[in-house]
PDB file with one MODEL, atoms N, CA, C and O in Angstrom:
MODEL        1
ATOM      1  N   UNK A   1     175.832 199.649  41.223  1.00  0.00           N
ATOM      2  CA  UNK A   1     174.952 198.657  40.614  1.00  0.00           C
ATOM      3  C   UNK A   1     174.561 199.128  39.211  1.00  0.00           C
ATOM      4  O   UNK A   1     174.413 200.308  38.893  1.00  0.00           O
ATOM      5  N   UNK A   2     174.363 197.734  38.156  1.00  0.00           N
ATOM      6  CA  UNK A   2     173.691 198.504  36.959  1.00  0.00           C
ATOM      7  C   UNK A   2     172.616 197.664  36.919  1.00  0.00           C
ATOM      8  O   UNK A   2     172.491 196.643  37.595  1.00  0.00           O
ATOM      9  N   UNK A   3     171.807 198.117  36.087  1.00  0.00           N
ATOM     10  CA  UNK A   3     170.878 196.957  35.400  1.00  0.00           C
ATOM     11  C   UNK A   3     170.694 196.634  34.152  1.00  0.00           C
ATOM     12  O   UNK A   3     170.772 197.346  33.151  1.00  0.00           O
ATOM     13  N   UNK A   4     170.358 195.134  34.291  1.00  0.00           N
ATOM     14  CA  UNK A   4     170.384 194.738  32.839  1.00  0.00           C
ATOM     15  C   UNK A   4     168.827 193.579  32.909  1.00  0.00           C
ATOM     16  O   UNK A   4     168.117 193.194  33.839  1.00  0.00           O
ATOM     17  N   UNK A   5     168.825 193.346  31.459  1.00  0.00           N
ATOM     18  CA  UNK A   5     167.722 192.250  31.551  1.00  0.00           C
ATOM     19  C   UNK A   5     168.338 190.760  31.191  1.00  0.00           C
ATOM     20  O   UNK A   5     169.371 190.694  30.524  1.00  0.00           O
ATOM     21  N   UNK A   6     167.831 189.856  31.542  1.00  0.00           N
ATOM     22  CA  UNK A   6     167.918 188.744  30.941  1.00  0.00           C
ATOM     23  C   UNK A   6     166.731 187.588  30.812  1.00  0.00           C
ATOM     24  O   UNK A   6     165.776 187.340  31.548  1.00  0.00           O
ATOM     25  N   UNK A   7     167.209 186.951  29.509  1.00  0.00           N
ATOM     26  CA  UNK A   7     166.286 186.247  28.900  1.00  0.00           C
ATOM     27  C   UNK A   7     166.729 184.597  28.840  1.00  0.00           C
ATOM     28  O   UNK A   7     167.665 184.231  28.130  1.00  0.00           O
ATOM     29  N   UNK A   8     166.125 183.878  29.476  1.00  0.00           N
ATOM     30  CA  UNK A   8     166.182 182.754  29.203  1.00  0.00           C
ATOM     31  C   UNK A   8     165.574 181.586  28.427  1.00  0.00           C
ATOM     32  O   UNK A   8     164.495 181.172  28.849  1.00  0.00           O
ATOM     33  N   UNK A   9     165.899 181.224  27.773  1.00  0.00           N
ATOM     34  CA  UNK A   9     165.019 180.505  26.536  1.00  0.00           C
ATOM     35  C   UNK A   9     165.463 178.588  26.669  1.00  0.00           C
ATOM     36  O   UNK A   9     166.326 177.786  27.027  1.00  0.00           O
ATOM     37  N   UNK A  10     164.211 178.730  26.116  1.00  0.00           N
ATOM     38  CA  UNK A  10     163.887 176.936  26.015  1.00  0.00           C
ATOM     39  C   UNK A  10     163.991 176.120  27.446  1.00  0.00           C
ATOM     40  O   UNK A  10     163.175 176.338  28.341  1.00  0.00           O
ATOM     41  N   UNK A  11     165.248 174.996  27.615  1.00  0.00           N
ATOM     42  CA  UNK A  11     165.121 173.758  29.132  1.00  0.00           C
ATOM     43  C   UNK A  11     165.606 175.440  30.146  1.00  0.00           C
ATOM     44  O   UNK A  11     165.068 175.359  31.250  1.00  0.00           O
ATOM     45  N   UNK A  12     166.347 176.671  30.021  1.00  0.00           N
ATOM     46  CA  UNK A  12     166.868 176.773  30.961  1.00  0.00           C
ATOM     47  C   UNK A  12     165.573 178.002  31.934  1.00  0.00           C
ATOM     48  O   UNK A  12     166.014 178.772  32.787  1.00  0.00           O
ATOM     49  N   UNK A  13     164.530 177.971  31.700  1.00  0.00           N
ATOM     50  CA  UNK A  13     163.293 178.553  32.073  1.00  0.00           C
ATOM     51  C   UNK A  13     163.006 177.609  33.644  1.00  0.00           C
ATOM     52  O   UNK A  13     162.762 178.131  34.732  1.00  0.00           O
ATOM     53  N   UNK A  14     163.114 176.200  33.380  1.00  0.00           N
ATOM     54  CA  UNK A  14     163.128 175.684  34.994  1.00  0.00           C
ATOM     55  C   UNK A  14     163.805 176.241  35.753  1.00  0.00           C
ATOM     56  O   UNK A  14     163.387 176.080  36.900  1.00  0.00           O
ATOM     57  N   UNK A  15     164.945 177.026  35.673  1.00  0.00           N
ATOM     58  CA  UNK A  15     165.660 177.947  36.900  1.00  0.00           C
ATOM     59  C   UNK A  15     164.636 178.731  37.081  1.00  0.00           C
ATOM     60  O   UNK A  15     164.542 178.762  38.308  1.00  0.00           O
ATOM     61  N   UNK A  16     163.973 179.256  36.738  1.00  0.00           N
ATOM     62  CA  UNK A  16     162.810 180.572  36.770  1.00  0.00           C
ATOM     63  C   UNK A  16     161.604 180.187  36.366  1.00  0.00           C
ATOM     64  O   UNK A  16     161.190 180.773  35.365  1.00  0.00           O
ATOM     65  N   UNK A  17     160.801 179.247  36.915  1.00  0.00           N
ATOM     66  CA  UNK A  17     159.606 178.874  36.424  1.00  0.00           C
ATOM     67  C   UNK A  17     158.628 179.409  36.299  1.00  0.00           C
ATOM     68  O   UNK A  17     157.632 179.031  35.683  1.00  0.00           O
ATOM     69  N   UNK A  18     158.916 181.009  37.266  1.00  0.00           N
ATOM     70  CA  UNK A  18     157.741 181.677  37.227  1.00  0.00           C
ATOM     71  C   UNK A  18     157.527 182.459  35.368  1.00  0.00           C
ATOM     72  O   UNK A  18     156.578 182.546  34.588  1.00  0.00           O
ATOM     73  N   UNK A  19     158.694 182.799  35.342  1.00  0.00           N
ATOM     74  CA  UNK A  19     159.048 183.412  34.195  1.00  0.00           C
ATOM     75  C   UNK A  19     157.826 183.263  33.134  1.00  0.00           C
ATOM     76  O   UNK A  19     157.575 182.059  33.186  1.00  0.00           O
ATOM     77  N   UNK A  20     157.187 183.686  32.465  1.00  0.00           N
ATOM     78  CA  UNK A  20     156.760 183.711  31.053  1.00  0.00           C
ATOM     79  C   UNK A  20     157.726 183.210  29.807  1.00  0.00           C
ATOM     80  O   UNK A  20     158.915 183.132  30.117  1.00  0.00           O
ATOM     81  N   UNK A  21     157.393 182.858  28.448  1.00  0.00           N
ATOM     82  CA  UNK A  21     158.251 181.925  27.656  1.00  0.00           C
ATOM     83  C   UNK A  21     158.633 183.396  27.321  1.00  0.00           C
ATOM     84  O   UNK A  21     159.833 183.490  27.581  1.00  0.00           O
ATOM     85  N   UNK A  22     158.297 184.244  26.995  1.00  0.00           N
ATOM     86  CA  UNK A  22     158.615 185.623  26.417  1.00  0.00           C
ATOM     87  C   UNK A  22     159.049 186.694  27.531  1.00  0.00           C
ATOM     88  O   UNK A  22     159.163 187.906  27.346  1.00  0.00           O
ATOM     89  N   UNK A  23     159.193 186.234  28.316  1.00  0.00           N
ATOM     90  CA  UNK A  23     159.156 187.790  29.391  1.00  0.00           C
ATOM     91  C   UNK A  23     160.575 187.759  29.721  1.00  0.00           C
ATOM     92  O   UNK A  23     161.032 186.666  29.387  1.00  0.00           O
ATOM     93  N   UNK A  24     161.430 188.491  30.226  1.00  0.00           N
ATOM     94  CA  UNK A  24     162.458 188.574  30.251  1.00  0.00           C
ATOM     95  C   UNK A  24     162.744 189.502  32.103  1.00  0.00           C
ATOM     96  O   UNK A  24     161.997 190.301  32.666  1.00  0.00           O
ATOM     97  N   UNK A  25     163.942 189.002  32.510  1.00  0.00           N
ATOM     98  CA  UNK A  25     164.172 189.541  34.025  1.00  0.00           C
ATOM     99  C   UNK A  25     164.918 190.199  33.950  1.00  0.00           C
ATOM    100  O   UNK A  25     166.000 190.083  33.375  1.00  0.00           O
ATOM    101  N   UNK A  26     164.324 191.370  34.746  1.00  0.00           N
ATOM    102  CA  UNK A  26     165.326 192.570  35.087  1.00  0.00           C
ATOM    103  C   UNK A  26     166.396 192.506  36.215  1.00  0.00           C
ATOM    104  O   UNK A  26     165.654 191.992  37.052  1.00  0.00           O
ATOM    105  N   UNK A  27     167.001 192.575  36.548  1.00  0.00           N
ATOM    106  CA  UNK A  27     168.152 192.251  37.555  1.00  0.00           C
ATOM    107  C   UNK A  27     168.903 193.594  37.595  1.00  0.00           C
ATOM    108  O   UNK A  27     169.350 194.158  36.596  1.00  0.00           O
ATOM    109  N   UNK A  28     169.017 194.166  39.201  1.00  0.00           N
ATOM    110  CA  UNK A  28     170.739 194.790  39.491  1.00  0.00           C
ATOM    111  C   UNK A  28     171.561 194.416  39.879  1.00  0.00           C
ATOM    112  O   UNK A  28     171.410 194.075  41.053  1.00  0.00           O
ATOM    113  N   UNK A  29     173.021 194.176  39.272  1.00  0.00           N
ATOM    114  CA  UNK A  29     173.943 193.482  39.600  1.00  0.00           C
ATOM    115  C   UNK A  29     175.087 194.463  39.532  1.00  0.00           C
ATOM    116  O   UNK A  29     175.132 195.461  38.813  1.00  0.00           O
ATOM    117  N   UNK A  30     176.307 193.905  40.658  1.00  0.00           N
ATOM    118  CA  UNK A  30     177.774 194.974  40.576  1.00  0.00           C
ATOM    119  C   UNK A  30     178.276 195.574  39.796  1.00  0.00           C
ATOM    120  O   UNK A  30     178.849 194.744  39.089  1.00  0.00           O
ATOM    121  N   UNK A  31     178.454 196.507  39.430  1.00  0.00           N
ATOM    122  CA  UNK A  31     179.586 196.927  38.250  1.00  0.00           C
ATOM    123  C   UNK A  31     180.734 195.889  38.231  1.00  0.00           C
ATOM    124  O   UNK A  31     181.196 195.284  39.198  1.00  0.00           O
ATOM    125  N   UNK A  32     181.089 195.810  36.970  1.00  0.00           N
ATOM    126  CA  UNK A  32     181.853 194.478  36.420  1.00  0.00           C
ATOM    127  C   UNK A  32     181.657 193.465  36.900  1.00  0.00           C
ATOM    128  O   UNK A  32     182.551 193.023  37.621  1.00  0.00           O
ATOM    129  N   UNK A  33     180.387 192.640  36.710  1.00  0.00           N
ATOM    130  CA  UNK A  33     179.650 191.401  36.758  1.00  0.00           C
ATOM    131  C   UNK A  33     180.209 190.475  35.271  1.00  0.00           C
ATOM    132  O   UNK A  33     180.465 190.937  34.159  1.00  0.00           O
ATOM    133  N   UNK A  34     180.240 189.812  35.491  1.00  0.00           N
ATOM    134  CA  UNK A  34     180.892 188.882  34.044  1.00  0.00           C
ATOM    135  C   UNK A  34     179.497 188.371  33.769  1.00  0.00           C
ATOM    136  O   UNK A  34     178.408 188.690  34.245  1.00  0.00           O
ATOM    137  N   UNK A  35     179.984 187.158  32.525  1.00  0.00           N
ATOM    138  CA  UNK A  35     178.219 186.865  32.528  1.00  0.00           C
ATOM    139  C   UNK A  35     178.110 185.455  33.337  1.00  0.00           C
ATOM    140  O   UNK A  35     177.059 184.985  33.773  1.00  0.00           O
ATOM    141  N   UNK A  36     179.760 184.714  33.480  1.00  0.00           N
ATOM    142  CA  UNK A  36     179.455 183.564  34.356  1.00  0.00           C
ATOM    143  C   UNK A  36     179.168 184.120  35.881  1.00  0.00           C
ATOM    144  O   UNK A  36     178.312 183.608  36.603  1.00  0.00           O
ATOM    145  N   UNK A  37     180.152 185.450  36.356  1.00  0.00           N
ATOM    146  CA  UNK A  37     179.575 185.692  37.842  1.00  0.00           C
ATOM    147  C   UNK A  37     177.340 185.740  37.919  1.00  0.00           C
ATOM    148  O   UNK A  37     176.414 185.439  38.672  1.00  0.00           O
ATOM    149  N   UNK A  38     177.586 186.295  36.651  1.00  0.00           N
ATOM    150  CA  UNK A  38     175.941 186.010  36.518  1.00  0.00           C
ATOM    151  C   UNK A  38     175.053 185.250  36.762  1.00  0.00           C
ATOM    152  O   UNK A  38     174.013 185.455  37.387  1.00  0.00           O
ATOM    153  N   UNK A  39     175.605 183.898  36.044  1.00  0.00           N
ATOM    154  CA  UNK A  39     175.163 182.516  35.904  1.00  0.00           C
ATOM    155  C   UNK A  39     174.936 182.321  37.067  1.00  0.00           C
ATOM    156  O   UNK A  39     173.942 182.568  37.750  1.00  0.00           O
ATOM    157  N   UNK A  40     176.386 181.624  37.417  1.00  0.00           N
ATOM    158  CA  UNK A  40     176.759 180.729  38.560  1.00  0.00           C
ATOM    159  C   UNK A  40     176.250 181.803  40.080  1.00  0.00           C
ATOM    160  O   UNK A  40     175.586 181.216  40.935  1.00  0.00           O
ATOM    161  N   UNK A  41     176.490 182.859  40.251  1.00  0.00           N
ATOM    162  CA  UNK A  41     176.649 183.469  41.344  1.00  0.00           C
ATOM    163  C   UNK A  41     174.968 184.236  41.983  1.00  0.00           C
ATOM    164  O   UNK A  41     174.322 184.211  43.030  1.00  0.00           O
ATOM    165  N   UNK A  42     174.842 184.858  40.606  1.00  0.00           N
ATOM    166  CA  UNK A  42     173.270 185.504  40.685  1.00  0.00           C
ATOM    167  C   UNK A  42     172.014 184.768  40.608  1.00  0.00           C
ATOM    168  O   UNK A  42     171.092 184.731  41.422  1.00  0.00           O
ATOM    169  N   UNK A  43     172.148 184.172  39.447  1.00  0.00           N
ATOM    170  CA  UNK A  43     171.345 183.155  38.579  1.00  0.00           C
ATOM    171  C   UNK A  43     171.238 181.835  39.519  1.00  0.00           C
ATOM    172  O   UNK A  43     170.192 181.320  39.914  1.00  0.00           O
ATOM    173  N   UNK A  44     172.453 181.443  39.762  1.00  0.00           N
ATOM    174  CA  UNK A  44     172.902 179.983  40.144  1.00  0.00           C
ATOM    175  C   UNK A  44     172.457 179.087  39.381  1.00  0.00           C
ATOM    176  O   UNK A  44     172.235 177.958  39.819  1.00  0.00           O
ATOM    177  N   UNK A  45     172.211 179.467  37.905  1.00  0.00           N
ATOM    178  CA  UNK A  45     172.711 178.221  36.978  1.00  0.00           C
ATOM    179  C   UNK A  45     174.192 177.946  36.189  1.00  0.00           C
ATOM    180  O   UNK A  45     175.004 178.708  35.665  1.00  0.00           O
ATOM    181  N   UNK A  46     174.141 176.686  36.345  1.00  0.00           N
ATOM    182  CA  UNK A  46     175.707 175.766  35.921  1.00  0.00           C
ATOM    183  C   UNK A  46     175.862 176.215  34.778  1.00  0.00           C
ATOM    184  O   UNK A  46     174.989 176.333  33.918  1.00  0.00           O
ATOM    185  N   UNK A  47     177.394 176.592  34.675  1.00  0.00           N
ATOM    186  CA  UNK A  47     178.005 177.057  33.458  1.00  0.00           C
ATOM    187  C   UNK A  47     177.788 176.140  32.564  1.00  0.00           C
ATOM    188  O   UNK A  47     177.420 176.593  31.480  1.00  0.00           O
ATOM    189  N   UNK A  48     177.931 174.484  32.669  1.00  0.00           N
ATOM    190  CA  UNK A  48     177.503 173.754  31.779  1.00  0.00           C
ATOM    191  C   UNK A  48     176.556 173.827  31.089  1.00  0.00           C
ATOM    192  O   UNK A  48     176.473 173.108  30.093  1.00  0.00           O
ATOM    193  N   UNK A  49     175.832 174.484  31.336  1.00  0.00           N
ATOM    194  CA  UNK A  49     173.833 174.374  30.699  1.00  0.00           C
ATOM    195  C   UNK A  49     173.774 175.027  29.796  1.00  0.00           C
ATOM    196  O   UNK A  49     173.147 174.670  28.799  1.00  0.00           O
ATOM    197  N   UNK A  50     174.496 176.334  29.885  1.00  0.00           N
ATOM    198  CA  UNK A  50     174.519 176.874  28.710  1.00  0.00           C
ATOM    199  C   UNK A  50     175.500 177.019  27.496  1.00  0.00           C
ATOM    200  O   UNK A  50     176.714 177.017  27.697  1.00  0.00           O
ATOM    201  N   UNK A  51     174.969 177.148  26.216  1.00  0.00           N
ATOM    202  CA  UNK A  51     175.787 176.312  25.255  1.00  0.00           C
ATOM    203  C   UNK A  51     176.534 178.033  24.281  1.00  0.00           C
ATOM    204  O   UNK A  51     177.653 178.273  23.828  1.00  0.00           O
ATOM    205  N   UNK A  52     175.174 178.906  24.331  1.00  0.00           N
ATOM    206  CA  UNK A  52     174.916 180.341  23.755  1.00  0.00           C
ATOM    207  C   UNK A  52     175.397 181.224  24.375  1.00  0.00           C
ATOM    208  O   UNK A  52     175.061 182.103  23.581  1.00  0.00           O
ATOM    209  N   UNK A  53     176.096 181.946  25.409  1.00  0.00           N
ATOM    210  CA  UNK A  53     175.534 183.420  25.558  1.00  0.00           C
ATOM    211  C   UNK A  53     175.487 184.380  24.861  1.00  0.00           C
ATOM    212  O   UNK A  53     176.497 184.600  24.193  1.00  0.00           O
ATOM    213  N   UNK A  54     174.402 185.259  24.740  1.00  0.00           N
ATOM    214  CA  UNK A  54     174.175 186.759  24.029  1.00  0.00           C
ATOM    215  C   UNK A  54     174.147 188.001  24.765  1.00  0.00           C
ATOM    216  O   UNK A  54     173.612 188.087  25.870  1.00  0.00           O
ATOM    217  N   UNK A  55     174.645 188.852  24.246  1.00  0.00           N
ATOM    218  CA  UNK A  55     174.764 189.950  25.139  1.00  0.00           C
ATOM    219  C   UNK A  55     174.592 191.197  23.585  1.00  0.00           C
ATOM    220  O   UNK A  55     175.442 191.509  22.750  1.00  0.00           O
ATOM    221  N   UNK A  56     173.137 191.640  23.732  1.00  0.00           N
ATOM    222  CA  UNK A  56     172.744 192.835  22.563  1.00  0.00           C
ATOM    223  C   UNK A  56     172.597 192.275  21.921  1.00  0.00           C
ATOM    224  O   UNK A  56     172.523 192.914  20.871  1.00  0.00           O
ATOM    225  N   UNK A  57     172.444 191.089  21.740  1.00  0.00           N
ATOM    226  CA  UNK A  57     172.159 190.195  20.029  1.00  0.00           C
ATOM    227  C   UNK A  57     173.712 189.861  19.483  1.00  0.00           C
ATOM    228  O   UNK A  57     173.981 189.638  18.302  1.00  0.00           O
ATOM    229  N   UNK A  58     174.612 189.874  20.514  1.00  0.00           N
ATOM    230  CA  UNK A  58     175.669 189.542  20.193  1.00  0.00           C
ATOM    231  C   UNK A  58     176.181 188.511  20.705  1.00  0.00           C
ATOM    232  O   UNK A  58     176.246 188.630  21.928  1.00  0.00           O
ATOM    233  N   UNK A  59     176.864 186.849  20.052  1.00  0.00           N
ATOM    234  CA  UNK A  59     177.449 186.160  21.008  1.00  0.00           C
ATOM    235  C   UNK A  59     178.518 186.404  21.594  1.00  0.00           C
ATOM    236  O   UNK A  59     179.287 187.289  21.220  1.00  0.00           O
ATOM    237  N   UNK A  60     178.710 185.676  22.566  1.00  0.00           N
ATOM    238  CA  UNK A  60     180.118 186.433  23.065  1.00  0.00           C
ATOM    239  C   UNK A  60     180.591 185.214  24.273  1.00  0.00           C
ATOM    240  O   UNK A  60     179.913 184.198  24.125  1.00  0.00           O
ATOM    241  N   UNK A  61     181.289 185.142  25.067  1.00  0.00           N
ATOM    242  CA  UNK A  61     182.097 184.632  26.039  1.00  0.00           C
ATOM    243  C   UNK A  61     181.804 184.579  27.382  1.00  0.00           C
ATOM    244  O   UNK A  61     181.446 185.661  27.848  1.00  0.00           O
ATOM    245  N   UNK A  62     181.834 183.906  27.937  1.00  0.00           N
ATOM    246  CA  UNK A  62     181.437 184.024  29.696  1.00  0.00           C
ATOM    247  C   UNK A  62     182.053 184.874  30.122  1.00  0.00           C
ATOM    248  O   UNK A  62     181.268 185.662  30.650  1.00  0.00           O
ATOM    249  N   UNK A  63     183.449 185.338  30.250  1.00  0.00           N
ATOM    250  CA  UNK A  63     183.970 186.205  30.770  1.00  0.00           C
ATOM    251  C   UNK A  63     183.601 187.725  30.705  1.00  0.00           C
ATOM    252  O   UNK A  63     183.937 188.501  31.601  1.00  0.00           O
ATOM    253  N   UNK A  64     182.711 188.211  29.317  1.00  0.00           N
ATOM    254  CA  UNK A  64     182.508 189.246  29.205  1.00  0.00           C
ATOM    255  C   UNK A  64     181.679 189.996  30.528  1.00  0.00           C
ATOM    256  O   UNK A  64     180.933 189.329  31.244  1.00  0.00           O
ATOM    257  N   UNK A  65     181.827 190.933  30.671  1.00  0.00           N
ATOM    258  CA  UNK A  65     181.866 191.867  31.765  1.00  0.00           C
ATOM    259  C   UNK A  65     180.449 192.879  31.115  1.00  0.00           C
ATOM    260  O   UNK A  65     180.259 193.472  30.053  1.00  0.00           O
ATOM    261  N   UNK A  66     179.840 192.735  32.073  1.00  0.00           N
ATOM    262  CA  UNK A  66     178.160 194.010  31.737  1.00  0.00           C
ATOM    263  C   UNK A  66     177.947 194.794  31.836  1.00  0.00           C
ATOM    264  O   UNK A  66     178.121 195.109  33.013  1.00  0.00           O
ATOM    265  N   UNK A  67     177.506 195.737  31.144  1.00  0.00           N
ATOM    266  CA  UNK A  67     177.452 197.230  31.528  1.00  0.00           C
ATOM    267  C   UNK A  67     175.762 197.736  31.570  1.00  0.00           C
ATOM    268  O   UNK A  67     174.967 196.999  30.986  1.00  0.00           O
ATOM    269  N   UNK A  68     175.287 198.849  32.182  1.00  0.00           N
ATOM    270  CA  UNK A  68     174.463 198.967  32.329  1.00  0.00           C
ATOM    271  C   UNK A  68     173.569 199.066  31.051  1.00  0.00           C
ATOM    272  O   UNK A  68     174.074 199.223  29.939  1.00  0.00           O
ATOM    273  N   UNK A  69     172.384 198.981  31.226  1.00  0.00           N
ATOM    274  CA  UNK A  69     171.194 198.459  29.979  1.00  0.00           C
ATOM    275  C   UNK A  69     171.300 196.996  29.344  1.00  0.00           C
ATOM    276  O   UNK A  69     170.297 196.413  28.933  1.00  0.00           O
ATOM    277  N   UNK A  70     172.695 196.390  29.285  1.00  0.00           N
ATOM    278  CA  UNK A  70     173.114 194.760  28.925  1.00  0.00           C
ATOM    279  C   UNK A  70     171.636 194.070  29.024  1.00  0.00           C
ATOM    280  O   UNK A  70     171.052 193.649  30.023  1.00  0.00           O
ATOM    281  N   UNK A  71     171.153 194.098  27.405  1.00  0.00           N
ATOM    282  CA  UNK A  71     170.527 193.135  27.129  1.00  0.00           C
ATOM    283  C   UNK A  71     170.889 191.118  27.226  1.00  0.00           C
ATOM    284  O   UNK A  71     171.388 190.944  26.114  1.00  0.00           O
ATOM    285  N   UNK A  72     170.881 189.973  27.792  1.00  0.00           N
ATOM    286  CA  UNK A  72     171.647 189.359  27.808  1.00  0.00           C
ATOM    287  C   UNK A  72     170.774 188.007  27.846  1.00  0.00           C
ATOM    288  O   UNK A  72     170.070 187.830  28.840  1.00  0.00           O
ATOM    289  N   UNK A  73     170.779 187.133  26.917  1.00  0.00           N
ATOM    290  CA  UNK A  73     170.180 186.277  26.396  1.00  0.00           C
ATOM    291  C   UNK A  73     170.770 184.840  26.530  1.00  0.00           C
ATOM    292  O   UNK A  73     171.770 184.643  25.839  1.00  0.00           O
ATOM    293  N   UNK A  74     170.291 183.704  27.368  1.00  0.00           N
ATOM    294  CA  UNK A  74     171.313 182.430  27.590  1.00  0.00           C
ATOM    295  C   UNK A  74     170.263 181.087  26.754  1.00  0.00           C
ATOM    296  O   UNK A  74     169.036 180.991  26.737  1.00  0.00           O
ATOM    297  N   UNK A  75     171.383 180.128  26.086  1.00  0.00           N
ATOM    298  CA  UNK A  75     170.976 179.350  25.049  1.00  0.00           C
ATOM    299  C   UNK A  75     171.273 177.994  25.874  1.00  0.00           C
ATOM    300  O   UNK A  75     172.485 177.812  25.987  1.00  0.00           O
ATOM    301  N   UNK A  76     170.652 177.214  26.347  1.00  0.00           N
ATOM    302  CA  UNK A  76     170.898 175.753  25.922  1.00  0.00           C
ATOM    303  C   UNK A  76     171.653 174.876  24.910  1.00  0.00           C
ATOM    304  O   UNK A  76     171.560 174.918  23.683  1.00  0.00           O
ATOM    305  N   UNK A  77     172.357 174.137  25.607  1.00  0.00           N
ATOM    306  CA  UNK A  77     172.860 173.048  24.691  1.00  0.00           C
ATOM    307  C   UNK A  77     171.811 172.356  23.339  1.00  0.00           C
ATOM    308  O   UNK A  77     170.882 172.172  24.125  1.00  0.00           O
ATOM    309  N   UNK A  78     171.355 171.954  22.282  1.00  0.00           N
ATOM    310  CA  UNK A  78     169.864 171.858  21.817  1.00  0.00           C
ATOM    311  C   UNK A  78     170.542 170.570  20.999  1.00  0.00           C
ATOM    312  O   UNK A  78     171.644 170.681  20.461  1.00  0.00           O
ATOM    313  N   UNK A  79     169.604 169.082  20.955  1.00  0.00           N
ATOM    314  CA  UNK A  79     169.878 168.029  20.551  1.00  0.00           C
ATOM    315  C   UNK A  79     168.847 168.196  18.790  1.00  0.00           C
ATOM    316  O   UNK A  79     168.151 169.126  18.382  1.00  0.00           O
ATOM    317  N   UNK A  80     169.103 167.206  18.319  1.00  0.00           N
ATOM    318  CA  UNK A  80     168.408 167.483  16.916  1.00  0.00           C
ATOM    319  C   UNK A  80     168.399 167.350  15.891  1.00  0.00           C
ATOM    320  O   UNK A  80     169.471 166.756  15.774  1.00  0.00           O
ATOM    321  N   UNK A  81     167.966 167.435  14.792  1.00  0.00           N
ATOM    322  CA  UNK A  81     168.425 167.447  13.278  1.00  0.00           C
ATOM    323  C   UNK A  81     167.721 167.925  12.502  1.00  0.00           C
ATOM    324  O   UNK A  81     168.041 167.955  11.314  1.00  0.00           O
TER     325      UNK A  81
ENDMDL
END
C-alpha cells in the first residue's frame, strides 16, 4: 500500500460532502493504482466528471500510475466565460 492525498475541487466535493472546500483526503491505495483505478474503483466517481487531473501540480492522464506521497488533485468539467 502507499499513500497519497487527494483533493477535490468545485461540483466534484458532492462525492465527499463531508470534506471541507480546502481539506484534502488521505487515502491508502495498492501499489500501481492508476488515477482512473482511483476514480472509478476507490473514489467511485465517473471518469466523465472529471475534465483536469493533477498529480504534484502536474497535469497528466488517467492512466498515470501513483506512487507513494502522490499529491493528486481532480478538476471538473467548468462552463463559462
Amino acid at each position: 500500500m502507499i499513500n497519497v492525498t487527494v483533493k477535490l475541487s468545485a461540483d466534484l466535493r458532492r462525492y465527499r460532502p463531508a470534506l471541507r472546500i480546502d481539506e484534502s483526503l488521505p487515502l491508502s491505495v495498492p501499489e500501481e493504482t492508476t488515477l482512473l483505478e482511483l476514480l472509478s474503483e476507490i473514489l467511485q466517481i465517473p471518469a466523465h466528471a472529471i475534465a483536469i487531473p493533477i498529480v504534484n501540480g502536474v497535469k497528466c492522464k488517467l492512466n498515470q500510475k501513483l506512487v507513494e506521497g502522490d499529491r493528486v488533485a481532480f478538476w471538473p468539467p467548468m462552463a463559462g466565460g
